[in-house]
DODREN-327420 format. One record per residue (C-alpha): residue in three letters; residue number from 1; x, y, z. Coordinates in nm, 3 decimals. Layout:
N
  aa   i      px      py      pz
 ALA NUM       X       Y       Z
...
REM end
This chain:
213
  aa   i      px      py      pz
 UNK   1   2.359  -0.929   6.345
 UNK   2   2.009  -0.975   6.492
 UNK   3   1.751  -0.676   6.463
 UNK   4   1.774  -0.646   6.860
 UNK   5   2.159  -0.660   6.905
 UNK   6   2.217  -0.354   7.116
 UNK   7   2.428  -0.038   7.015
 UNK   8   2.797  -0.013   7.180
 UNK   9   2.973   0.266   7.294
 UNK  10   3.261   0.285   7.207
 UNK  11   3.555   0.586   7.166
 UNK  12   3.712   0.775   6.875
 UNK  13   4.009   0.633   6.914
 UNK  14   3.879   0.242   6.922
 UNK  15   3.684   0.318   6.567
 UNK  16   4.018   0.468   6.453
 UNK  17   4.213   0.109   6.534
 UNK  18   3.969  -0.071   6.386
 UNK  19   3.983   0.074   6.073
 UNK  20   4.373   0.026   6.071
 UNK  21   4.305  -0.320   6.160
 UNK  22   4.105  -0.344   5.841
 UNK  23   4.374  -0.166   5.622
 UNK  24   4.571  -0.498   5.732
 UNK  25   4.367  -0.709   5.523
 UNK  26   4.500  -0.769   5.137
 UNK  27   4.399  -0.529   4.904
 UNK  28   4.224  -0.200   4.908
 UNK  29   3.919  -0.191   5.133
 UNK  30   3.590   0.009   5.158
 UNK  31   3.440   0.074   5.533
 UNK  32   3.080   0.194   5.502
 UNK  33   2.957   0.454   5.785
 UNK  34   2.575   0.442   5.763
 UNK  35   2.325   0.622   6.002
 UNK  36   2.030   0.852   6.039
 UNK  37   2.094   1.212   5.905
 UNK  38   2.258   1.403   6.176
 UNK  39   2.439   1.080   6.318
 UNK  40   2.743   1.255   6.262
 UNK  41   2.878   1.009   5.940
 UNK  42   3.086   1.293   5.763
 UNK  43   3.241   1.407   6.083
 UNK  44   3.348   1.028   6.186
 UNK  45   3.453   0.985   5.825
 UNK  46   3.707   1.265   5.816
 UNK  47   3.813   1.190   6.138
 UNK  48   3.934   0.839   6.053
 UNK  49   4.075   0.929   5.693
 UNK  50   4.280   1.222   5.905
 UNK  51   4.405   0.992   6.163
 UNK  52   4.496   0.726   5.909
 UNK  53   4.691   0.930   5.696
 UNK  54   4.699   0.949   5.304
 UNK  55   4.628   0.620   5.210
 UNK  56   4.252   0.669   5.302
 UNK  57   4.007   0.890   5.119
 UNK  58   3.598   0.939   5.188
 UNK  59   3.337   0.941   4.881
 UNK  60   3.051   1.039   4.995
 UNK  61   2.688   0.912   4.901
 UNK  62   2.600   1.267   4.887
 UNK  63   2.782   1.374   4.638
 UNK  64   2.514   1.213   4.424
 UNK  65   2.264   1.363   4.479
 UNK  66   2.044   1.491   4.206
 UNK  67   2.068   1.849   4.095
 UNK  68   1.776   2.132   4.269
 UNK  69   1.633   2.172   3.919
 UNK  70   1.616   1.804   3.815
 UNK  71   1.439   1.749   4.182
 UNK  72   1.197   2.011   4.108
 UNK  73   1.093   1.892   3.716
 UNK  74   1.018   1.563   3.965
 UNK  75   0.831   1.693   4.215
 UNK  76   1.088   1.575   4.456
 UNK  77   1.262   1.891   4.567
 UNK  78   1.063   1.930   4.879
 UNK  79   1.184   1.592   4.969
 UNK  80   1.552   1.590   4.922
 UNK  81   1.741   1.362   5.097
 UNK  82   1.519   1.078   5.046
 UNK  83   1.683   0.769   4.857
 UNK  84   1.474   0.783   4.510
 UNK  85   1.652   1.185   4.545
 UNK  86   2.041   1.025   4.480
 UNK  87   2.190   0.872   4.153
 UNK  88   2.198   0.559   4.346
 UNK  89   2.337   0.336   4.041
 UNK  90   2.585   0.581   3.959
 UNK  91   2.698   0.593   4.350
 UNK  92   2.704   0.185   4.338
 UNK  93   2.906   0.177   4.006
 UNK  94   3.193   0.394   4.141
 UNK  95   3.219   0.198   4.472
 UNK  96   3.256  -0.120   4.151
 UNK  97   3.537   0.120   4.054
 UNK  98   3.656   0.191   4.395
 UNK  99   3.659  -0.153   4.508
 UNK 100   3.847  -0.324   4.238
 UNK 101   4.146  -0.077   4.301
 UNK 102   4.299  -0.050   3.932
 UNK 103   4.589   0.139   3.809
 UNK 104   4.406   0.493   3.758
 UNK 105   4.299   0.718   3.976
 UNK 106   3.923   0.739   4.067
 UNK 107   3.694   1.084   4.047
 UNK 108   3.399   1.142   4.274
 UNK 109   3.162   1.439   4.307
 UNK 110   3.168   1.599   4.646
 UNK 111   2.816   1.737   4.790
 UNK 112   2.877   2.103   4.888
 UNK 113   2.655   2.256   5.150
 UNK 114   2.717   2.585   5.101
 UNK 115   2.605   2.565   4.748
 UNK 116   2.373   2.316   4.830
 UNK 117   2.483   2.106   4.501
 UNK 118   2.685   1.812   4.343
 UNK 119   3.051   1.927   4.250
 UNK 120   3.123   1.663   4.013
 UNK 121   3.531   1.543   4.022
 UNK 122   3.594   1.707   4.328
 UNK 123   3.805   1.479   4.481
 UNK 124   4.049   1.189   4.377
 UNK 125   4.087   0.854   4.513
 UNK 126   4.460   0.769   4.406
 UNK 127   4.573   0.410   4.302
 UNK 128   4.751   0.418   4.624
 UNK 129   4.450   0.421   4.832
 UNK 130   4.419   0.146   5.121
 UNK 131   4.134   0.266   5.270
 UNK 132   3.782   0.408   5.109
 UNK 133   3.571   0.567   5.358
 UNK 134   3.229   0.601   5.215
 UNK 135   2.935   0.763   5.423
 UNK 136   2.548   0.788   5.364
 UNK 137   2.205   0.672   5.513
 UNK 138   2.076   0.441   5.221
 UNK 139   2.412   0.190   5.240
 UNK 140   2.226  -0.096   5.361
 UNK 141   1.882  -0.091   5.216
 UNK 142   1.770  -0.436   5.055
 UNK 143   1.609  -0.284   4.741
 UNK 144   1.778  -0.223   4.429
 UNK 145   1.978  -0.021   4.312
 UNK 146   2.100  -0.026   4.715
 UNK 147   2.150  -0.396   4.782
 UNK 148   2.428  -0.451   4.545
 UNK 149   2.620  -0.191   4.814
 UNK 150   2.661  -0.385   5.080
 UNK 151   2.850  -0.663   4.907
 UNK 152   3.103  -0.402   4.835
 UNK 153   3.173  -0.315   5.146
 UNK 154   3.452  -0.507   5.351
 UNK 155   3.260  -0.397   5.673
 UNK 156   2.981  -0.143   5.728
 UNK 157   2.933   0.067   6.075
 UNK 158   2.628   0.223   6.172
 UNK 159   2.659   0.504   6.384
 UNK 160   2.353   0.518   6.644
 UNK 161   2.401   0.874   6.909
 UNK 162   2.120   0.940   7.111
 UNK 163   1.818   1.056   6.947
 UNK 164   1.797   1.392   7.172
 UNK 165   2.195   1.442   7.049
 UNK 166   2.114   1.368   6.688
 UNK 167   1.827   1.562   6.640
 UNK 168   1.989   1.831   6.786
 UNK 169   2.307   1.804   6.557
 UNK 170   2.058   1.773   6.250
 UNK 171   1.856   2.105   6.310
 UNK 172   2.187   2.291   6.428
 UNK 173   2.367   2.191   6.086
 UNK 174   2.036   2.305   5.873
 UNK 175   2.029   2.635   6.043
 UNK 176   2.446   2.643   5.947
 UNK 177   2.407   2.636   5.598
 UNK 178   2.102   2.923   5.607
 UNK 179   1.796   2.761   5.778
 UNK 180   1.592   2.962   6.024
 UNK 181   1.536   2.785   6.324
 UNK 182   1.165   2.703   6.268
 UNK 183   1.253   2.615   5.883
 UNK 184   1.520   2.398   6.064
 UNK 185   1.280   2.229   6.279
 UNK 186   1.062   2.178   6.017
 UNK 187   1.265   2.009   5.780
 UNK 188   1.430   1.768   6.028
 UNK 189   1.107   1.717   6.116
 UNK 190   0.887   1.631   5.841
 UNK 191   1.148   1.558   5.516
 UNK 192   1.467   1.396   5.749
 UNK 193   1.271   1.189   5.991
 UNK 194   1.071   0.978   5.743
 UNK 195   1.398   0.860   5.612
 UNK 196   1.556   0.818   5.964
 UNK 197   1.288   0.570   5.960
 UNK 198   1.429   0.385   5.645
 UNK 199   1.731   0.413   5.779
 UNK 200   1.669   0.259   6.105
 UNK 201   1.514  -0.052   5.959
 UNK 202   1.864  -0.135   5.784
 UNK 203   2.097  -0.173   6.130
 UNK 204   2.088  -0.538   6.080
 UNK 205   2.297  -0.516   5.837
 UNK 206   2.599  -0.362   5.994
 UNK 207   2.882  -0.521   6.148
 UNK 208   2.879  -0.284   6.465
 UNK 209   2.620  -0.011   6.542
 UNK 210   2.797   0.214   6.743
 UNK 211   2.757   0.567   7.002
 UNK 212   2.998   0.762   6.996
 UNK 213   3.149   0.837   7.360
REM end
């Protein structure tokens, strides 16, 4: 995909066949769902794996992210959310795990934003599993421990709303989990959009950048 191939709009529904077109393919397969934060991944993720039925399951890239205190002995806590923030190898070498669809089931962690924290083996990808839905900004990134991602995944989407609509979701979903507004602001402002940035840069990548309509 060039760097100028423009974004498609296209409907819940037409995502949702698409993704049952790629269950038709042998063997299990892994859609990525990449975007800026507040591109609404998590939503479309859960949307699909609910349509789809229980041969799908989501892992989330968030569910590694590194712990609040291990952020802060790193100076990074003020910054979380950017990529050197995540247990990136250990996120690549489950998608390994995930991808080559053995006879056991598979345990991810599960970010919880209430708790704002990694809940490690909260959910279980079963050995019936067709379809792994995993979601996160960094999925496309050309540096290690990133690149070996995209390799894994039989296609990757990049979800691309308006950037009124998405900033909006963003600071609505930080003041959510206990945010004031002008903390919300803030933080989407001067920690999220640096790695919308990032994020941006690795559209290229994707085999359909999409709007939502």
């Amino acid at each position: 995909m060039d760097t100028d191939t423009p974004t498609i709009d296209v409907t819940m529904d037409q995502l949702v066949e698409r993704a049952r077109d790629l269950m038709c393919r042998p063997g299990r397969q892994l859609l990525g769902l990449v975007g800026a934060p507040g591109s609404g991944k998590s939503t479309v993720a859960e949307i699909i794996a609910d349509a789809v039925g229980p041969t799908a399951s989501v892992v989330e890239m968030d569910g590694f992210h590194l712990s609040n205190e291990l952020l802060t002995q790193l100076g990074r806590r003020n910054r979380k959310g950017a990529k050197d923030t995540f247990d990136a190898a250990g996120y690549v070498e489950i998608l390994r795990r995930l991808k080559q669809a053995g006879s056991e089931p598979v345990y991810a962690p599960v970010f919880d934003r209430t708790l704002d924290l990694a809940v490690a083996g909260a959910t279980v990808v079963e050995k019936s599993c067709q379809l792994v839905i995993t979601a996160g900004n960094y999925l496309l990134l050309e540096e290690e421990p990133w690149s070996h991602i995209r390799d894994l995944l039989d296609e990757a989407w990049f979800l691309e709303p308006a950037e009124d609509q998405r900033v909006r979701q963003l600071v609505e979903r930080h003041e959510r989990f206990g945010r004031t507004r002008a903390e919300a602001e803030a933080w989407a402002s001067n920690t999220d959009e640096p790695n919308a940035v990032i994020v941006r840069g690795s559209r290229h990548r994707a085999d359909l950048v999409a709007r939502l309509v």
